[in-house]
Structures are given as structure tokens and as C-alpha cells.
C-alpha positions in Angstrom: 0.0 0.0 0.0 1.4 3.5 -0.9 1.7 5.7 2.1 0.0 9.2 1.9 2.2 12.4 2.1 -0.2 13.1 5.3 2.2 10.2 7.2 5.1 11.3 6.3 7.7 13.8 7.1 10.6 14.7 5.6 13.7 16.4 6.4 13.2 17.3 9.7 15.9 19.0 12.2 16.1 16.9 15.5 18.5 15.8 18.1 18.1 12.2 19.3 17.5 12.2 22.8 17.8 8.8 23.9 18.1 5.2 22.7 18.3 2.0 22.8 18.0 -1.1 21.4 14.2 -2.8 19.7 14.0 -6.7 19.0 17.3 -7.5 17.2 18.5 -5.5 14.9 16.7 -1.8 15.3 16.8 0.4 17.8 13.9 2.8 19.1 14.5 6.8 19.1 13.6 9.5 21.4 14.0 12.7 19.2 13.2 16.3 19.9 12.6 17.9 16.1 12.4 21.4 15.4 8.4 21.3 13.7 6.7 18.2 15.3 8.7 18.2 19.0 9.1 15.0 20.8 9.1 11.9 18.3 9.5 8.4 19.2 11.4 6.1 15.3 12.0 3.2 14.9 15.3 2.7 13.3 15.4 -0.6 11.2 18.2 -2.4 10.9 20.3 0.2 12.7 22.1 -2.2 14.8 23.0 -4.4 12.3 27.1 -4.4 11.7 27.8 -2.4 9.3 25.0 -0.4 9.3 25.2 3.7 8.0 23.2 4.7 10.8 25.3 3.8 13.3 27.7 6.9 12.5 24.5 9.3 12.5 22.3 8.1 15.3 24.7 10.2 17.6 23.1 12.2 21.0 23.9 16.2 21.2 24.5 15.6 17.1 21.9 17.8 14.6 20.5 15.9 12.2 18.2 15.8 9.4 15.3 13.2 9.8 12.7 11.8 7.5 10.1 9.6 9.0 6.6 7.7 7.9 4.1 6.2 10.0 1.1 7.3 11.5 1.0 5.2 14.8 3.1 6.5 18.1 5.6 5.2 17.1 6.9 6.0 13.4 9.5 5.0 11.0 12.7 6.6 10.0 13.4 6.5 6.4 16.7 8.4 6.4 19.0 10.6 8.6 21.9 13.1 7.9 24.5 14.0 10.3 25.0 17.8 9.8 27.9 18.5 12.1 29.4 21.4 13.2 29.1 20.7 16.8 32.0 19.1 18.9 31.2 16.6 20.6 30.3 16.9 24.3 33.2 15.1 26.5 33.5 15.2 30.7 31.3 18.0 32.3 29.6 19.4 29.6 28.5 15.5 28.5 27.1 15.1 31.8 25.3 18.4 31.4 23.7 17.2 28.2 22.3 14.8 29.9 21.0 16.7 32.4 19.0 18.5 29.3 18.1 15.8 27.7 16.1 14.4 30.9 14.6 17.1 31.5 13.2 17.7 27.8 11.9 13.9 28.4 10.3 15.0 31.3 8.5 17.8 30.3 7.7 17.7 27.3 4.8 15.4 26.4 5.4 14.0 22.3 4.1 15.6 19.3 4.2 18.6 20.9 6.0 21.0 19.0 8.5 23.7 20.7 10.7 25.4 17.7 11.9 28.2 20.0 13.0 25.5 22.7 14.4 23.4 20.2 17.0 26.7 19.0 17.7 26.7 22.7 18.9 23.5 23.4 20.9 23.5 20.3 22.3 26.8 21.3 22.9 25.1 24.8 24.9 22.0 23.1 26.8 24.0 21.3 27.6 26.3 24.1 28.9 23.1 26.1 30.8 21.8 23.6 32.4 24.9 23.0 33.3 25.7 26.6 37.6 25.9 27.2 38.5 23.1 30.0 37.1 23.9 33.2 34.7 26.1 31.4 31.8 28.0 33.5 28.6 25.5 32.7 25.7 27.4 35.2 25.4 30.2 32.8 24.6 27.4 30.0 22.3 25.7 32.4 20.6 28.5 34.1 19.6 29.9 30.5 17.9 26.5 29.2 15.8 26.1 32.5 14.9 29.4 32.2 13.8 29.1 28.8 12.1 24.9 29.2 10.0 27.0 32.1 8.7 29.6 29.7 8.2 27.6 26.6 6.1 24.7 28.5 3.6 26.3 30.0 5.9 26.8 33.9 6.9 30.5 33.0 6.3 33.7 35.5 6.9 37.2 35.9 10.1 37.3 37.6 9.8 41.4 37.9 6.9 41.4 39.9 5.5 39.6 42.7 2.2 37.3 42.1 0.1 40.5 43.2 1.5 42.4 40.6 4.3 44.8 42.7 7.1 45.4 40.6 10.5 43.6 42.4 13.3 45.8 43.3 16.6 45.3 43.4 17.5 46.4 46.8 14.8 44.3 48.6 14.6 40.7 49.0 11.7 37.9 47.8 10.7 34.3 48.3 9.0 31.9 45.6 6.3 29.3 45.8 6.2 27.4 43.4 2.7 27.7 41.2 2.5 30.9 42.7 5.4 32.6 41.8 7.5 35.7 43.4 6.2 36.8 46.8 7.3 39.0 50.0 9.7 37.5 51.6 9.0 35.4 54.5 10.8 33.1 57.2 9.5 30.0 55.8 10.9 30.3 52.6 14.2 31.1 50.9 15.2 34.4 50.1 15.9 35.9 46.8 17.6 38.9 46.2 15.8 41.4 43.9 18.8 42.1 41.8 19.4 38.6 41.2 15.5 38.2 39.8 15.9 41.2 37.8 19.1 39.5 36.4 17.5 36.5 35.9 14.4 37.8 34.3 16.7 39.3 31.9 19.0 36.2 31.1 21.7 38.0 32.8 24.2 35.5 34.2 27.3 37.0 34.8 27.4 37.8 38.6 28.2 34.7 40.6 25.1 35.4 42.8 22.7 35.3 40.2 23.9 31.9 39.2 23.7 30.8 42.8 20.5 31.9 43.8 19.1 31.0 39.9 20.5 27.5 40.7 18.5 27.4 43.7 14.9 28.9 42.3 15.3 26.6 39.5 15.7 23.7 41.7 12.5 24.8 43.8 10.1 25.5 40.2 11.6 21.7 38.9 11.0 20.1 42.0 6.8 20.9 42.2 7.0 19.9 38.5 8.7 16.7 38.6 7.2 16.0 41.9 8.8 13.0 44.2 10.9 11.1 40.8 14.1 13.1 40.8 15.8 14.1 38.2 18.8 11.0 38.6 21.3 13.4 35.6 20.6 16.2 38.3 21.8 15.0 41.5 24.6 13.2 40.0 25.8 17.0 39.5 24.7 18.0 42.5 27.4 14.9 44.3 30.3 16.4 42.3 29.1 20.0 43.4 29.3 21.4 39.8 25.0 22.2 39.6 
């Protein structure tokens, strides 16, 4: 039977987010494309020796999909490794997989995200260009900020849920669904020049980054609820998140 253009897709940008092996010679993919957002593909005969795929299929690696299928679980008919990004080695690798669960997380499939998906390849390609014993918050910081906005978590990090504009001299709390409040002794305290600075994507004081690390771990943790992120705290036990 022919397959309608409806079922198909073709040359698609995506990053493969996870995989691993289906019966005994293909492998399933988790990809995050540019248009269509979380895909699961089949890969036929991908693990066969030998096989071209096995050079392309490669995570924090853009590539050009096509795919068929209109199941949950569709086809690939070809990939393209377009290159240009290093790949991700030590820290930074770790990192990407720190991005890559949280995009798996998050983001429910066929869901489509194009302005996240220039994020996170602006975040892998800001890891893999990073000099040895590069900064990686910054990097970090920016996509959470960003995965927050662009599925449906965002707030107004200048003012507080009432609607009072922050300021940068005084200091704030968060609750979580909520979102910036007066500050209070049951909660941690943010300072308002470090909101500002975050509202703005401005990571370059050290207390920004350290208070940011904190308030993002407070919005993931109501998201993701008790299941913790395992990419996370594996950072957090080397003290480099």
C-alpha cells in the first residue's frame, strides 16, 4: 500500500534524545525535532554491523530526519548527520544529559516547541564549546529558564504574584505555582537584583547563578514531583549544579 504524504515527514531537524535497542537489529529513538517536538522512530536495521546509521544516530548531534508512520511510534526512512558541533566530553557530556532528561520529562510528544528546540541547540553547542574547566551554570541557568517559559511553567520574575514590581535592593521568596512573593521566614530568600538579572537572562554575577540554581531547583522540584531528576543529582554529588 502506498503511504500518503499526510504520514510522512521529511527532512526534519532533530536531536536524538535517547536510545536504545528494539528486537534485534533496530533500535527505538527518542527525538526532539524542530516542527513536530518530541518523536519516538523506529530505526530498522540500525544495529545491524555495518549499518550507516550507526555513525549518525549520535546524541547532542543535529540531524536531518525523515520519517513515515502514523502510529506513536513512526518510521525513519533516512538521517543526515549535519555536524558542526563538537562533541560533548567530561562535564559538559554530563550536562547534556541533564537536558536531555529534563526535555523527556517535560515535554509530552508531538508537541511541537521550535523556539526551545533553538535553545537547546544553542545550549549544546555552548557546552561543547566551553575551554576546560569552562563555566557551565550560565549554559544551564539559561535552558531552565527558557524549558520553564516555553512549556507552560513561565512567571513574571519582575513582579510579585500581586502584581508589585521587584526591586533590586529588597529581598523575595518563591512558591512554586505561585510565583515571586514578599519575603517570609519559611521560605528562601531571593535577592531582587538577582531576579531582575535572571528575568533578563543576565548570568554573569556569581550570585545570580547561585540563587538561579537554587529557584530553578524549587520551580523543577513541584513539576517533577517526588521522581528526581537521577542526571541532576549526579551533579549536585560532584558539586558542579
Amino acid at each position: 500500500m502506498a503511504r500518503s504524504k499526510q504520514s510522512r515527514t521529511d527532512a526534519q531537524p532533530a536531536f536524538i534524545l535517547h536510545q536504545y535497542p528494539y528486537r534485534e537489529t533496530s533500535r527505538l529513538l527518542d527525538v526532539f525535532s524542530r516542527d513536530h517536538g518530541r518523536v519516538m522512530l523506529v530505526a530498522r536495521g540500525a544495529q545491524r554491523p555495518g549499518s550507516q546509521l550507526r555513525a549518525v544516530l549520535l546524541g547532542f548531534q543535529p540531524v536531518v530526519l525523515s520519517w513515515f508512520g502514523a502510529g506513536e511510534v513512526k518510521t525513519l526512512h533516512s538521517a543526515e548527520w549535519q555536524g558542526g558541533v563538537p562533541q560533548l566530553v567530561g562535564l559538559p557530556l554530563l550536562c547534556g544529559f541533564y537536558l536531555n532528561e529534563l526535555l523527556l520529562r517535560l515535554l509530552p510528544r508531538d508537541d511541537p516547541h521550535p523556539v526551545l528546540f533553538s535553545a537547546y541547540f544553542e545550549a549544546i553547542r555552548n557546552l561543547a564549546c566551553l575551554q576546560q574547566n569552562g563555566a557551565v551554570e550560565p549554559v544551564l541557568r539559561g535552558f531552565e529558564r527558557q524549558l520553564l517559559q516555553e512549556s507552560g511553567y513561565g512567571m513574571n520574575w519582575q513582579a510579585t504574584s500581586d502584581g508589585v514590581a521587584v526591586e533590586s535592593g529588597r529581598q523575595y521568596g518563591f512558591l512554586p505555582g505561585t510565583g515571586i512573593v514578599a519575603a517570609r521566614n519559611d521560605l528562601p530568600r531571593y535577592d531582587g537584583s538577582a531576579l531582575l538579572a535572571f528575568a533578563s537572562a543576565d548570568f554573569s554575577s556569581e550570585k545570580t547563578l547561585q540563587q538561579g540554581k537554587l529557584l530553578m531547583r524549587q520551580a523543577f522540584a513541584a513539576i517533577l514531583g517526588d521522581a528526581p531528576l537521577h542526571t541532576r543529582q549526579l551533579l549536585i554529588d560532584l558539586q558542579k549544579l
